[in-house]
C-alpha positions as CSV (number, residue, x, y, z in Angstrom):
1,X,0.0,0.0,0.0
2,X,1.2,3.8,-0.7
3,X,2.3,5.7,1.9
4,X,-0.4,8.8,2.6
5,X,1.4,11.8,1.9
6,X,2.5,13.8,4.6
7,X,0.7,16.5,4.2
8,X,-2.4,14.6,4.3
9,X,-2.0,13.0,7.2
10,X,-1.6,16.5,9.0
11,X,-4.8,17.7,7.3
12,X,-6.5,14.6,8.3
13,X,-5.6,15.0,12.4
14,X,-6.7,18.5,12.4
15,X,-9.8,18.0,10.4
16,X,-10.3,15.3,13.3
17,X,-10.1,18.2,15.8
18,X,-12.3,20.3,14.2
19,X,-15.1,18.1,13.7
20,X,-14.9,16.8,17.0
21,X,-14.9,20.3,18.6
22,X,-11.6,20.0,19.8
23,X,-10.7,23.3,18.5
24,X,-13.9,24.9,18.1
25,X,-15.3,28.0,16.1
26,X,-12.3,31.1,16.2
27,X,-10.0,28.6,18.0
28,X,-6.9,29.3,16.7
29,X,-4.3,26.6,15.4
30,X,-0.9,25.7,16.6
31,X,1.5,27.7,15.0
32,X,3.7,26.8,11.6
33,X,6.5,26.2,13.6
34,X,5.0,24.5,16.3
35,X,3.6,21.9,13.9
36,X,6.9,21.7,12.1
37,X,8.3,20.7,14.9
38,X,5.5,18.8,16.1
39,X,5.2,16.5,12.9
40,X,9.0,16.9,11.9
41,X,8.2,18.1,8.3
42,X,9.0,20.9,6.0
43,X,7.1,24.3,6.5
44,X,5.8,23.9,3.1
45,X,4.1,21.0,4.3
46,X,2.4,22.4,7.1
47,X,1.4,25.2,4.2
48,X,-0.3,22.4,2.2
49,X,-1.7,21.2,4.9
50,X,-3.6,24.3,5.9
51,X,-4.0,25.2,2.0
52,X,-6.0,22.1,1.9
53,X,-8.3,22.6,5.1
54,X,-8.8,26.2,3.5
55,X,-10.2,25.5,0.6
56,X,-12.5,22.8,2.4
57,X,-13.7,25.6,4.4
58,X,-13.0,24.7,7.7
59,X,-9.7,27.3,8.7
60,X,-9.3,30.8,7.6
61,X,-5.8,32.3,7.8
62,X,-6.0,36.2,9.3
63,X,-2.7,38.3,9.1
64,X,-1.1,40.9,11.0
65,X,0.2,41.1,14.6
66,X,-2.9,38.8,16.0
67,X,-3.1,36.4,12.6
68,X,-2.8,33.1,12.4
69,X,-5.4,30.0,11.3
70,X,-8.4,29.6,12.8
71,X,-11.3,27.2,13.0
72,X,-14.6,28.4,11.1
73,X,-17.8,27.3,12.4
74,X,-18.7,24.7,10.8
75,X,-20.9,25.0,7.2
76,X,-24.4,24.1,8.0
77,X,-26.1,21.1,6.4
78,X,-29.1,20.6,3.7
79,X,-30.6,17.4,2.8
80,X,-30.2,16.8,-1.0
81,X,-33.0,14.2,-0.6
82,X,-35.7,16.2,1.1
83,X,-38.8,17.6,-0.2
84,X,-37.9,20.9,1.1
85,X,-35.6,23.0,-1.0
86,X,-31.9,23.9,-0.3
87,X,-32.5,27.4,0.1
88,X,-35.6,27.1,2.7
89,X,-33.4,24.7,4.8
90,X,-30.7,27.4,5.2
91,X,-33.4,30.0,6.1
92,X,-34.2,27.1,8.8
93,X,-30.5,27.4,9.8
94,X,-31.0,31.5,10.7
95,X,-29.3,32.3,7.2
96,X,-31.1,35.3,5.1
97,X,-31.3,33.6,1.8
98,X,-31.4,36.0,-1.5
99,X,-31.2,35.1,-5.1
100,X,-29.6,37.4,-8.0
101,X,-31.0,36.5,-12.0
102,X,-27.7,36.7,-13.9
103,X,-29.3,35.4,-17.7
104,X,-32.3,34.3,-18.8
105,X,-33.7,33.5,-22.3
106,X,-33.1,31.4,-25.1
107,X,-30.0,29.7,-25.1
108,X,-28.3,26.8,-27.0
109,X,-28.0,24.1,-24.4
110,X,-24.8,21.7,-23.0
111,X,-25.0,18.3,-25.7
112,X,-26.3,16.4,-22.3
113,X,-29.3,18.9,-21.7
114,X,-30.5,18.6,-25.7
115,X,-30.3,14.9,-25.5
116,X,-32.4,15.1,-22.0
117,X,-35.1,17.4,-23.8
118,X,-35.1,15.2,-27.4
119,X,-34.0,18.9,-28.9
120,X,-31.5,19.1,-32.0
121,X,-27.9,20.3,-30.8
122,X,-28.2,23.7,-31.9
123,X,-31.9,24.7,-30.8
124,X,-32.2,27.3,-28.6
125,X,-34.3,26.5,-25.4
126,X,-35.6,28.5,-22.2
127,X,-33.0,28.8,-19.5
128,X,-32.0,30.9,-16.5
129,X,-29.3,31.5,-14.6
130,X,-29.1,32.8,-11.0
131,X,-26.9,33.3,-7.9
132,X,-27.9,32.3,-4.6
133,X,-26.3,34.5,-1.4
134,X,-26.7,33.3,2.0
135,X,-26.0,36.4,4.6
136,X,-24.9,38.5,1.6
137,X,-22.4,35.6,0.3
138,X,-22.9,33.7,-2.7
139,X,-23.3,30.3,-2.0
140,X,-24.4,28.6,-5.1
141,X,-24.7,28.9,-8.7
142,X,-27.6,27.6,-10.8
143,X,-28.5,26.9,-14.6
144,X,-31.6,26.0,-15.3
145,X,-33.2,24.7,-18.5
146,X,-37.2,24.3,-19.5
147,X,-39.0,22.2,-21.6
148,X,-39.5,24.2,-24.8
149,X,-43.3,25.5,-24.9
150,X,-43.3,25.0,-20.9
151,X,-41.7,28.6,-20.3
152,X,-44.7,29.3,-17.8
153,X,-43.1,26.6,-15.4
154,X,-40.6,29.1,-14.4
155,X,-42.9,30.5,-12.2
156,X,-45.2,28.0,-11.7
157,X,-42.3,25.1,-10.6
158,X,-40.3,28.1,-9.2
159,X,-37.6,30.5,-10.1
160,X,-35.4,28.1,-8.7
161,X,-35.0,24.1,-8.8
162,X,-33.3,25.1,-5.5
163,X,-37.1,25.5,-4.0
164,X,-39.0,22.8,-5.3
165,X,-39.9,20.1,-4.4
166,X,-41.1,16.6,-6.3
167,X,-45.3,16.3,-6.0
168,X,-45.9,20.3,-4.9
169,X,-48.1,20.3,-7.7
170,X,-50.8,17.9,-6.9
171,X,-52.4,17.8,-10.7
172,X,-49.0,16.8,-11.9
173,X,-47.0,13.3,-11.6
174,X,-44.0,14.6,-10.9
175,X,-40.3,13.0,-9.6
176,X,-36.4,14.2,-9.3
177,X,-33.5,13.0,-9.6
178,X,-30.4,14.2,-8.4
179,X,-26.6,13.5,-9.4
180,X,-23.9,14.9,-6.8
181,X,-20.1,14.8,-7.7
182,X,-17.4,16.6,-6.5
183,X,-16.2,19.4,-8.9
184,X,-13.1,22.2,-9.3
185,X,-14.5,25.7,-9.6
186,X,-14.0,27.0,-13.6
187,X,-13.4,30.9,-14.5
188,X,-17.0,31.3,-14.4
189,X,-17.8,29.9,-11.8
190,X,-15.1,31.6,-9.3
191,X,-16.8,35.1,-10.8
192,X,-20.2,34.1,-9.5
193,X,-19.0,32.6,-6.4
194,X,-16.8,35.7,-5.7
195,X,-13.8,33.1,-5.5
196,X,-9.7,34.3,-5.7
197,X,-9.2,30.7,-7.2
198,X,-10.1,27.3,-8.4
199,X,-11.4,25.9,-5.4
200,X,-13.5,22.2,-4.6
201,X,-17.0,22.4,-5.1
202,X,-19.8,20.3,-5.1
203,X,-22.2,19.8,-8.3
204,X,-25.7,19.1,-8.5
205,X,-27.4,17.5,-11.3
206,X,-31.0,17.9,-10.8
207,X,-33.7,16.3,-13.1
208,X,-37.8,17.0,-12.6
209,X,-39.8,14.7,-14.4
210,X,-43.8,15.5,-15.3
211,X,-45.8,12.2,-16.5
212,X,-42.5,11.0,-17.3
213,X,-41.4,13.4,-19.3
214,X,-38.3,15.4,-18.9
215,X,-39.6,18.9,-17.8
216,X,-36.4,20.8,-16.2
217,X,-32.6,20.3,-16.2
218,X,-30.7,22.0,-13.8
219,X,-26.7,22.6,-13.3
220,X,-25.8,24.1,-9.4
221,X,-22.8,24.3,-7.8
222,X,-22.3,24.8,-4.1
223,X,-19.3,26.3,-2.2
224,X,-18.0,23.1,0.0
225,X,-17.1,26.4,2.6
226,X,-20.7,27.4,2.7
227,X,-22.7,24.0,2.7
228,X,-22.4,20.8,3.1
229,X,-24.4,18.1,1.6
230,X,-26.1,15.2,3.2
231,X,-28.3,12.6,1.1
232,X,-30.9,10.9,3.1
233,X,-32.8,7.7,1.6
């Protein structure tokens, strides 16, 4: 078996910490140099190690006389699975939710979302595409796509896939299906996140069926720093 590297190893004993309250919200770390000494590595791997906890969203690094890394409380948790929406759980959490309309029209779909809809390649179909803040800080990034001739739906099924739910229309047959996968934050994506860099995400591929029929397609992205996901069965 490989060794794990180093690096890893330290990320994986202070993510322990954290997530067993050991250190807990605005605790601050042991020093570079006390962990370099501690786990008798380079300073650049105490760097990874933190750069890695960072961009998982559990440590932020302050500067200046009182800097150093700190545990962040930890993101709060929505049920992928449940037939209330992502956004209305983190209003349960005490968050104020807002959502910002970046595009909406026609647009040429992804290849995947035409095949999905039975559409030709290059047909234009409705979509929209929004930003979700929680307290004033984007958390998620959404695409949607309609059902040509079922443009309506965005305000009937909601302005977001993000606050429906599967059956809410009792005159329509309706079920969801959802795809998570981890994912690296492109260009785009960083702009609408308000992200410096690349950073881990999570994707959503969510799927609302009517009478069988594929009736919306929808593309979100979630900051791994901001929410975490749980699937319930």
């Amino acid at each position: 078996m490989a060794r794990k590297h180093e690096y890893l190893v330290i990320a994986e004993q202070l993510r322990q910490r954290i997530e067993t309250c050991e250190l807990g919200p605005g605790d601050r770390l042991p020093s570079e140099r006390e962990m370099v000494q501690d786990f008798s590595v380079a300073r650049m791997t105490v760097r990874r190690a933190l750069g890695l906890l960072q961009e998982e969203g559990l440590v932020e690094r302050r500067r200046g006389r009182t800097g150093g890394t700190f545990a962040r409380p930890l993101p709060p948790v929505v049920d992928v699975g449940s037939a209330e929406g992502l956004l209305h759980q983190l209003e349960h959490h005490g968050m104020r939710v807002r959502s910002e309309l970046v595009d909406t029209g026609e647009r040429v779909p992804p290849r995947m979302v035409a095949l999905g809809f039975g559409t030709e390649p290059d047909v234009q179909i409705p979509m929209r595409e929004m930003v979700h803040f929680a307290d004033d800080r984007p958390v998620m990034a959404e695409s949607a796509y309609l059902r040509p001739g079922r443009e309506s739906e965005f305000e009937g099924l909601a302005a977001s896939s993000l606050t429906c739910a599967p059956g809410e229309d009792p005159a329509a047959h309706r079920s969801r299906e959802d795809l998570v996968m981890p994912t690296v934050a492109s260009e785009k994506e960083c702009t609408l996140l308000g992200l410096s860099t690349p950073a881990p995400l999570q994707r959503i591929v969510r799927k609302v069926w009517e009478d069988g029929e594929l009736l919306s397609y929808s593309a979100i992205v979630l900051r791994t720093d901001s929410v975490t996901l749980r699937v319930s069965h």
